[in-house]
ROBAZA-82210 format. One record per residue (C-alpha): residue number from 1; x, y, z; residue in three letters. Coordinates in Angstrom, 3 decimals, padded with zeros to 6 digits, m for minus. Layout:
<rs>
[NUM, [X, Y, Z], 'ALA'],
...
</rs>
This chain:
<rs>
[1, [m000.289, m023.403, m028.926], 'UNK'],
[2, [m001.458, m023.010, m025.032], 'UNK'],
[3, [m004.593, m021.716, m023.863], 'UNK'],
[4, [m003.886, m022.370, m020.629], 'UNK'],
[5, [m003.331, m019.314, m018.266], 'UNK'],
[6, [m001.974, m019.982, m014.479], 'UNK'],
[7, [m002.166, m017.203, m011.615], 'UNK'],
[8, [000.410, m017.516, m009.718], 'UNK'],
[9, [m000.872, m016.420, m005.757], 'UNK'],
[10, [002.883, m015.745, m004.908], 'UNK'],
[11, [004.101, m012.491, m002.320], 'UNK'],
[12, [004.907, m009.063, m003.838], 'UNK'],
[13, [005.125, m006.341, m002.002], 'UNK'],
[14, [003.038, m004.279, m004.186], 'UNK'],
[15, [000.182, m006.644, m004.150], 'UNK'],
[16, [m001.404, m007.491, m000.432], 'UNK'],
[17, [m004.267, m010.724, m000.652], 'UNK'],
[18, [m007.059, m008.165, m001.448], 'UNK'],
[19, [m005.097, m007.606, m004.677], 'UNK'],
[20, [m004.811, m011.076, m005.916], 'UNK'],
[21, [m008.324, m011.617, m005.174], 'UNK'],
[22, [m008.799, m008.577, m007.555], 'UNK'],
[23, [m006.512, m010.178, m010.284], 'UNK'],
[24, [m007.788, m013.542, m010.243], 'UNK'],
[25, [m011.330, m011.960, m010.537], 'UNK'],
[26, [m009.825, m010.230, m013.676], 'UNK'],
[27, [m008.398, m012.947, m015.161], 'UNK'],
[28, [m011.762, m015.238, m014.815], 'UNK'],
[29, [m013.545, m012.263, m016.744], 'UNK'],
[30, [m010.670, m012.113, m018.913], 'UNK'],
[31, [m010.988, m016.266, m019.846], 'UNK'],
[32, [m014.403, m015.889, m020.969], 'UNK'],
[33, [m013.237, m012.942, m023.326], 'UNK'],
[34, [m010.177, m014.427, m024.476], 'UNK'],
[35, [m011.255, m018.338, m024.263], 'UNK'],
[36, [m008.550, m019.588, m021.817], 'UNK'],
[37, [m008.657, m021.614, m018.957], 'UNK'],
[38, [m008.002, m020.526, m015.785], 'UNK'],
[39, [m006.014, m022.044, m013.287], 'UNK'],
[40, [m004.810, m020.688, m009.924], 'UNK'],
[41, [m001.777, m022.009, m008.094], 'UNK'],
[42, [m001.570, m020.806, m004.497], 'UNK'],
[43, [001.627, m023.168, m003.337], 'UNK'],
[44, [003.922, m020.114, m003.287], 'UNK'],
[45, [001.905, m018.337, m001.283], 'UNK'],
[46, [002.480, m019.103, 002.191], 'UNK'],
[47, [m001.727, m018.545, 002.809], 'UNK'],
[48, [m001.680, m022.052, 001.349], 'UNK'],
[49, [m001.046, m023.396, 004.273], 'UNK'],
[50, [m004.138, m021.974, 005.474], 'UNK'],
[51, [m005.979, m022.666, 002.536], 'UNK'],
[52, [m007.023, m025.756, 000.986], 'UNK'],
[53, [m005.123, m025.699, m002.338], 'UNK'],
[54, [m006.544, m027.158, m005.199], 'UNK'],
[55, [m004.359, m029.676, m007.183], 'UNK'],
[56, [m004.046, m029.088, m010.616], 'UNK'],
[57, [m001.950, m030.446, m013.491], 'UNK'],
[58, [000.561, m027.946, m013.946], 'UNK'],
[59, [001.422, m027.988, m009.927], 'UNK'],
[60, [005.059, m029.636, m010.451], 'UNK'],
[61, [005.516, m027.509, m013.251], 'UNK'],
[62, [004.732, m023.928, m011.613], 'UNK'],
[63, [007.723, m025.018, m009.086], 'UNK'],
[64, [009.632, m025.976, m011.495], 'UNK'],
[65, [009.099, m022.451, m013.897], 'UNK'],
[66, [008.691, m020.387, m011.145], 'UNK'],
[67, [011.468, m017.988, m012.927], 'UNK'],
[68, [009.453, m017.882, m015.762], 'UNK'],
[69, [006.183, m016.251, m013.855], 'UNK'],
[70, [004.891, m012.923, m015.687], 'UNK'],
[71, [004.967, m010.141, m013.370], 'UNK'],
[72, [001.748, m007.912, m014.379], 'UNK'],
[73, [001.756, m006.084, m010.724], 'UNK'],
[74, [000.347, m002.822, m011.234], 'UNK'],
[75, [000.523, m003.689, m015.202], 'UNK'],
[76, [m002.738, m002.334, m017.722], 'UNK'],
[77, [m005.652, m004.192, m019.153], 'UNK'],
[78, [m003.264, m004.217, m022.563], 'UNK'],
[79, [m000.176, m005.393, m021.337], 'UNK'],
[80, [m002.219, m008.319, m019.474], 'UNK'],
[81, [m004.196, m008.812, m022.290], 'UNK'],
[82, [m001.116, m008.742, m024.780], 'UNK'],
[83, [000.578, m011.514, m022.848], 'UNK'],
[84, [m002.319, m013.605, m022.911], 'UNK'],
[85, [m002.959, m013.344, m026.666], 'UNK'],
[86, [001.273, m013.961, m027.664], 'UNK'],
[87, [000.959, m017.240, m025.494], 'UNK'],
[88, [m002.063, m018.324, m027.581], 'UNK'],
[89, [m000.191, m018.023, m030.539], 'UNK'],
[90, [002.719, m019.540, m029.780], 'UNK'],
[91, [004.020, m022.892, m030.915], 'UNK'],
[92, [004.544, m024.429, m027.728], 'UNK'],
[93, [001.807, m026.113, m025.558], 'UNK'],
[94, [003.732, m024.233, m022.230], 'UNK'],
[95, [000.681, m022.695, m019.848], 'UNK'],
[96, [000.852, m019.105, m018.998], 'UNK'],
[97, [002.131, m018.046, m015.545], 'UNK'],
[98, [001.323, m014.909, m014.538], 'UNK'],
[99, [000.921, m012.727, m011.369], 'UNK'],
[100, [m001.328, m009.261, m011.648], 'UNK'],
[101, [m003.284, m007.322, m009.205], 'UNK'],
[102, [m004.943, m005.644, m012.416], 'UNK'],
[103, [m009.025, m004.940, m012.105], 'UNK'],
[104, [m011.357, m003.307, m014.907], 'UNK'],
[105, [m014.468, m002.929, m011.984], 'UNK'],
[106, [m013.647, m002.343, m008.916], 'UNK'],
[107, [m017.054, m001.614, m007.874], 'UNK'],
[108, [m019.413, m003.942, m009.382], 'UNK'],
[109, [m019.724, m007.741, m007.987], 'UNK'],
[110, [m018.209, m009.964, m010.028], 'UNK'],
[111, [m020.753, m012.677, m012.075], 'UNK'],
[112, [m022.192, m015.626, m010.014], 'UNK'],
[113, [m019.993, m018.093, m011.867], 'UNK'],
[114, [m016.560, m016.113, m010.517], 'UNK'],
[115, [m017.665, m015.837, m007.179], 'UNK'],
[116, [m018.287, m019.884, m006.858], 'UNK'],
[117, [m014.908, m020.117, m008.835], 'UNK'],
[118, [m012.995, m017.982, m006.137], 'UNK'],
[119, [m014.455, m019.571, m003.039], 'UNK'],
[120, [m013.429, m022.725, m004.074], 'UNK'],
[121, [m009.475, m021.386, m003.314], 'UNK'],
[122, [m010.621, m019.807, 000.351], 'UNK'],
[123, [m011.898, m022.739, 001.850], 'UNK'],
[124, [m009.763, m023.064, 005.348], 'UNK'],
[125, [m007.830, m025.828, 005.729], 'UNK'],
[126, [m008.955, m028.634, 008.597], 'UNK'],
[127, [m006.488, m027.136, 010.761], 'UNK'],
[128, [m007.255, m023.554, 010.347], 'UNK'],
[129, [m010.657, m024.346, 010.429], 'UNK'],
[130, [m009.863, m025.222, 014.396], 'UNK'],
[131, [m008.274, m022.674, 014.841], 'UNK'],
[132, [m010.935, m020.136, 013.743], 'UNK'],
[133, [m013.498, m021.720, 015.550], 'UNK'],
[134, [m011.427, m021.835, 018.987], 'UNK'],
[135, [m010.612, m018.399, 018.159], 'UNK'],
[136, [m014.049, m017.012, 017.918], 'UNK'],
[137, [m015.252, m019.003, 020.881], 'UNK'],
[138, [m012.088, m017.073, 023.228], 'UNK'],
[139, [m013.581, m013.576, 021.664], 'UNK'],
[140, [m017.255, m014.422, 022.651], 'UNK'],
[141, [m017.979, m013.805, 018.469], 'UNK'],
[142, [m021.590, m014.145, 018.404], 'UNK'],
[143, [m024.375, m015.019, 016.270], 'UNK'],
[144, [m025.750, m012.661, 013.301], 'UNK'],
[145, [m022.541, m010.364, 013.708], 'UNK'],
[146, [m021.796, m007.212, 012.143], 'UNK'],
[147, [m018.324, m005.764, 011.945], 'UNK'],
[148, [m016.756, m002.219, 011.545], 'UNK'],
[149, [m013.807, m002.035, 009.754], 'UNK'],
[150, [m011.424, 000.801, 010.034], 'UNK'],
[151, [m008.683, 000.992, 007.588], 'UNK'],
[152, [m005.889, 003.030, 009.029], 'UNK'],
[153, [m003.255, 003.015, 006.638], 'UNK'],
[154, [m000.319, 001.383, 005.545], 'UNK'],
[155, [002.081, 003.611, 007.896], 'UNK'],
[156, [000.052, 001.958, 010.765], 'UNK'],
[157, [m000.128, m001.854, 009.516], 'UNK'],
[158, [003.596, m001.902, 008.420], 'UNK'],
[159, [005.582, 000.835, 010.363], 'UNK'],
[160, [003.199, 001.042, 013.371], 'UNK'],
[161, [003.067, 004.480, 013.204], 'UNK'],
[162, [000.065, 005.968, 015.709], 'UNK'],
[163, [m002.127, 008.901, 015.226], 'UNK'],
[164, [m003.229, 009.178, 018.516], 'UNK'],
[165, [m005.359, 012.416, 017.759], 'UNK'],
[166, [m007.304, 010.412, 015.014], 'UNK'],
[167, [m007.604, 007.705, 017.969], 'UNK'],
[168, [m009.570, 010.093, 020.225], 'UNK'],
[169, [m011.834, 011.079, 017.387], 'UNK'],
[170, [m012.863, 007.541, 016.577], 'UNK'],
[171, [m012.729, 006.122, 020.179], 'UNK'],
[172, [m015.621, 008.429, 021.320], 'UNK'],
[173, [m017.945, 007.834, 018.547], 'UNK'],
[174, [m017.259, 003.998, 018.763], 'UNK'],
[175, [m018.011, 003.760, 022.311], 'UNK'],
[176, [m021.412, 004.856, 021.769], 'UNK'],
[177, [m022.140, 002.347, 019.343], 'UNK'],
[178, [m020.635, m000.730, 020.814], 'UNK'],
[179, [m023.357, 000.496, 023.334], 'UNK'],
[180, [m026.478, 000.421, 020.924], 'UNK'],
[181, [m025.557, m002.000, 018.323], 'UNK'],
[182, [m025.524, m005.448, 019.386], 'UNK'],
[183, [m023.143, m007.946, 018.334], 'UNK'],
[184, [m020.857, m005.249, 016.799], 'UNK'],
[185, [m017.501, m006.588, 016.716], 'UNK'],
[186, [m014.552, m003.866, 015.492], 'UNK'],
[187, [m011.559, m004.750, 013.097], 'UNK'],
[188, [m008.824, m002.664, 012.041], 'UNK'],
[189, [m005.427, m002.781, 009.994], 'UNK'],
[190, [m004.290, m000.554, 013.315], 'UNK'],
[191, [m003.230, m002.579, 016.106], 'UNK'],
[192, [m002.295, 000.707, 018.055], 'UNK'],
[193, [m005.687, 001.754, 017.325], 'UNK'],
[194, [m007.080, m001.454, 018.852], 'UNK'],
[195, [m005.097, m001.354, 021.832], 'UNK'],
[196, [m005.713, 002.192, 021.982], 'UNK'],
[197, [m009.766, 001.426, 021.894], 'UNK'],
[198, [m009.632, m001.008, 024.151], 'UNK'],
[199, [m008.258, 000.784, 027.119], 'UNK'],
[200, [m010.754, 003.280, 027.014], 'UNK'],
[201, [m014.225, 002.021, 026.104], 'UNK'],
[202, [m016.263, 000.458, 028.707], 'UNK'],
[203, [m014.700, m002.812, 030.603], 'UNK'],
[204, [m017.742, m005.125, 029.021], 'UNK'],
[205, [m017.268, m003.887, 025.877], 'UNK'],
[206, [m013.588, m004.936, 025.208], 'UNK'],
[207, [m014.247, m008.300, 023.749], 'UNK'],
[208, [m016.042, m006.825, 020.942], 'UNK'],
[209, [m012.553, m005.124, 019.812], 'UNK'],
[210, [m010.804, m007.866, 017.709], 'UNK'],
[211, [m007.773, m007.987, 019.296], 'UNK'],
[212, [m005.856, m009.783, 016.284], 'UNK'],
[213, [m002.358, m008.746, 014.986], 'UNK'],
[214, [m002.463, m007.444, 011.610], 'UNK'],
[215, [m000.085, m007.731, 009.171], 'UNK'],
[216, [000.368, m007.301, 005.245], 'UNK'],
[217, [000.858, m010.887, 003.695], 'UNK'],
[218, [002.861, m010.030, 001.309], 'UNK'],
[219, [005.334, m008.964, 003.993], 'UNK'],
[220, [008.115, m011.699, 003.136], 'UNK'],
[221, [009.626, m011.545, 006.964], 'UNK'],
[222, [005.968, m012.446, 007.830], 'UNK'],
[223, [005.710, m016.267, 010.195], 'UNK'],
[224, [002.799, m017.840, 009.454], 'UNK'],
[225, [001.177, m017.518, 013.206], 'UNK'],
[226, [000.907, m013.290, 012.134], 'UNK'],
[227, [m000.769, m014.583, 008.687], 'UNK'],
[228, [m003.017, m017.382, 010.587], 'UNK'],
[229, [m003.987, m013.914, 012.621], 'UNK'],
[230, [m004.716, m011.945, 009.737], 'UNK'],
[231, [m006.515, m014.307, 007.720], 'UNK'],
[232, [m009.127, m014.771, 010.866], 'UNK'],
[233, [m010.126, m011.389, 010.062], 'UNK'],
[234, [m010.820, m012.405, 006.617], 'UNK'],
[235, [m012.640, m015.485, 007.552], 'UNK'],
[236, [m014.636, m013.475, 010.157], 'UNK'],
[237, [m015.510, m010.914, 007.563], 'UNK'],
[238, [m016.469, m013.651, 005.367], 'UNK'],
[239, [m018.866, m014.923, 007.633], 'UNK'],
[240, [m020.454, m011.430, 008.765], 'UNK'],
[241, [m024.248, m010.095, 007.925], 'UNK'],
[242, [m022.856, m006.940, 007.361], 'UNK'],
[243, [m019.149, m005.389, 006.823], 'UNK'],
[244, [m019.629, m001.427, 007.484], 'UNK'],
[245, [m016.128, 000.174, 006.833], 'UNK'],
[246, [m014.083, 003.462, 006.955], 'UNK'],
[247, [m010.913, 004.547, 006.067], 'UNK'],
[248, [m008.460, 007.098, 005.292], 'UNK'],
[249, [m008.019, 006.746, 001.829], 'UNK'],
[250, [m010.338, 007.859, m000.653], 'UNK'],
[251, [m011.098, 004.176, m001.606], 'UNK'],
[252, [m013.037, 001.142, 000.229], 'UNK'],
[253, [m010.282, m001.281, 001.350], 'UNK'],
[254, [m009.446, m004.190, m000.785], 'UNK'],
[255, [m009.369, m006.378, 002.638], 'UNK'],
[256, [m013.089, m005.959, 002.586], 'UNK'],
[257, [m014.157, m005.146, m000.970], 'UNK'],
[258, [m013.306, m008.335, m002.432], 'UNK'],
[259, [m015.109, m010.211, 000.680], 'UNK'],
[260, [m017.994, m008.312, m000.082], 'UNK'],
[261, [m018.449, m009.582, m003.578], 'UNK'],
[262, [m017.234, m013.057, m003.792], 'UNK'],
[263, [m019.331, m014.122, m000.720], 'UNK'],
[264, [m022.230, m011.526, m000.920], 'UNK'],
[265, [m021.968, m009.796, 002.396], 'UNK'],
[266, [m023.503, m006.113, 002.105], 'UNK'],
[267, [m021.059, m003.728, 002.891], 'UNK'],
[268, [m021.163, 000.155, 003.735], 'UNK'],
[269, [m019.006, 002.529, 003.038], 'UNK'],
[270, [m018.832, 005.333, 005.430], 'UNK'],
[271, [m017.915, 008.395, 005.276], 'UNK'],
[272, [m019.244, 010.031, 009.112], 'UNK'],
[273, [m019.775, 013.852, 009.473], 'UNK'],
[274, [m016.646, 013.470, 011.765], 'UNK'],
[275, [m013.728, 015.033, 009.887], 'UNK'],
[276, [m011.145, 012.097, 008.935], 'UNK'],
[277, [m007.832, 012.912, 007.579], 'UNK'],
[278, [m007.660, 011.521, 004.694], 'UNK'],
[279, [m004.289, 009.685, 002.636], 'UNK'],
[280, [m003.896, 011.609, m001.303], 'UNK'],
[281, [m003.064, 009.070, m004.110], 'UNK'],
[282, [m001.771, 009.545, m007.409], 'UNK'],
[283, [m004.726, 010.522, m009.676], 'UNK'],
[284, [m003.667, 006.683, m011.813], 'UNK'],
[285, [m004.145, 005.387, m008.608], 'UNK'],
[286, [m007.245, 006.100, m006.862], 'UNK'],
[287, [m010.336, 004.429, m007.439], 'UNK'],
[288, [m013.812, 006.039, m007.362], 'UNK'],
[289, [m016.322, 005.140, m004.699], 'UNK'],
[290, [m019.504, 006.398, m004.344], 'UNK'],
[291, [m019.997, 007.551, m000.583], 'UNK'],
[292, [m023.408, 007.563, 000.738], 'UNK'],
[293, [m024.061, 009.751, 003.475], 'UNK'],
[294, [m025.894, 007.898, 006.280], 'UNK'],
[295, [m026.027, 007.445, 010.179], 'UNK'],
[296, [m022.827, 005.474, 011.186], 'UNK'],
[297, [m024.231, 002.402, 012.285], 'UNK'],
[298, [m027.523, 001.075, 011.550], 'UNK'],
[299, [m029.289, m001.729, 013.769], 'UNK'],
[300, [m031.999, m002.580, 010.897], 'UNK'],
[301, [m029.808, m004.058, 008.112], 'UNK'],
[302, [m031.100, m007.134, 006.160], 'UNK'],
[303, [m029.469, m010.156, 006.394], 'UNK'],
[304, [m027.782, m011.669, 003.088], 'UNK'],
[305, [m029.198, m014.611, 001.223], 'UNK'],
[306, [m026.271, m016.976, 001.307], 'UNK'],
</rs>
């Protein structure tokens, strides 16, 4: 009998970091259902070299199973749950490894206990931790920052498609408020968009356009200098007093969802009177959100109690 339970952090192309954020979340619920402990292995990840990775005693056997690694990607609550429950009944003592993406809440913040649980396996690495400082000094990041997030869409991180028309809307309304809001910084999964942005807003305003390289990290073909890029943004996001985002799906974006919760930044979802295209999802796909409607940008938000 095991009542152990590994999650694997390993790339899929179906399941981006926001998603095995969401899955580990799951599966920390899930042990205080089902009595397991939780373990989660990050070495197959290449983020672990970014991220401290917290030894365990099952690290030299994950490598050494790694066929043997459940994949629950875009699996249900039961078939997660039905794995779990044959491993604690069988006769050997063998962990379970498993890799999901699965979430029961995608709204509500996870409890108190998860959230210390998951920011003990995003702590940078003394190296990274360099890096993001150096990198925030070159981009003039300053103090009490918020940032604006503006998920694009897959055919813009991944295919670099450009909606140039899309562009124009955004770029005029954004200009303003880099103007009014003070130490506004703007993020997107678009690097078009940002290089778009950044030759047209005024010249002092530039440096509050992130000019990072996104990429999906689950992207196998990925180096690790596009992933050290990407996971800046996460860091920085981590660190913000406020995360106000839009995008073009009819769901808040993982990237910033799961930041939100495990280290208690507010976040906004907004949906502007501007008219956004927006991306259709199967109806077993989408994810309800609750849209407030609200100015854009607000100067008067309340810091977080960290």
């Amino acid at each position: 009998m095991s009542n152990v339970v590994i999650m694997v952090w390993k790339q899929h192309m179906n399941a981006g970091f926001g998603d095995l954020l969401r899955g580990t979340i799951y599966l920390h619920k899930l042990s205080r259902q089902l009595n397991f402990e939780l373990i989660v292995d990050t070495q197959l990840h290449p983020v672990s070299k970014l991220l401290v990775s917290p030894p365990h005693r099952f690290t030299d056997y994950v490598v050494e199973h790694q066929s043997e690694i459940n994949d629950a990607i875009n699996k249900t609550d039961e078939h997660v749950k039905q794995l779990i429950e044959m491993n604690q009944r069988a006769t050997n003592a063998n962990p379970l490894l498993i890799t999901t993406n699965f979430i029961d809440d995608y709204i509500h913040a996870p409890s108190n206990e998860c959230k210390l649980f998951m920011r003990a396996h995003l702590i940078p690495t003394h190296e990274f931790n360099g890096y993001f400082n150096e990198r925030c000094k070159a981009f003039r990041i300053s103090k009490n920052y918020s940032i604006a997030h503006f998920r694009l869409g897959d055919q813009e991180l991944n295919d670099n498609e450009s909606n140039v028309h899309q562009y124009r809307q955004l770029c005029a309304m954004i200009n303003v408020q880099l103007t009014t809001v003070p130490n506004l910084y703007i993020m997107s999964d678009s690097l078009q968009f940002k290089t778009h942005l950044r030759e047209r807003i005024r010249p002092e305003l530039v440096h509050r356009v992130i000019p990072t390289h996104p990429i999906h990290l689950a992207d196998p073909n990925a180096d690790i200098d596009s992933m050290r890029e990407t996971m800046f943004d996460f860091m920085l996001l981590t660190n913000a007093c406020i995360i106000k985002t839009l995008s073009r799906y009819y769901w808040v974006s993982g990237f910033v969802n799961w930041v939100s919760h495990i280290f208690n930044v507010p976040l906004v979802d907004l949906k502007s009177t501007m008219t956004m295209k927006t991306c259709a999802v199967p109806r077993a796909s989408a994810r309800s959100v609750e849209v407030r409607s609200m100015p854009l940008f607000r100067t008067n938000h309340r810091l977080r109690m960290r």
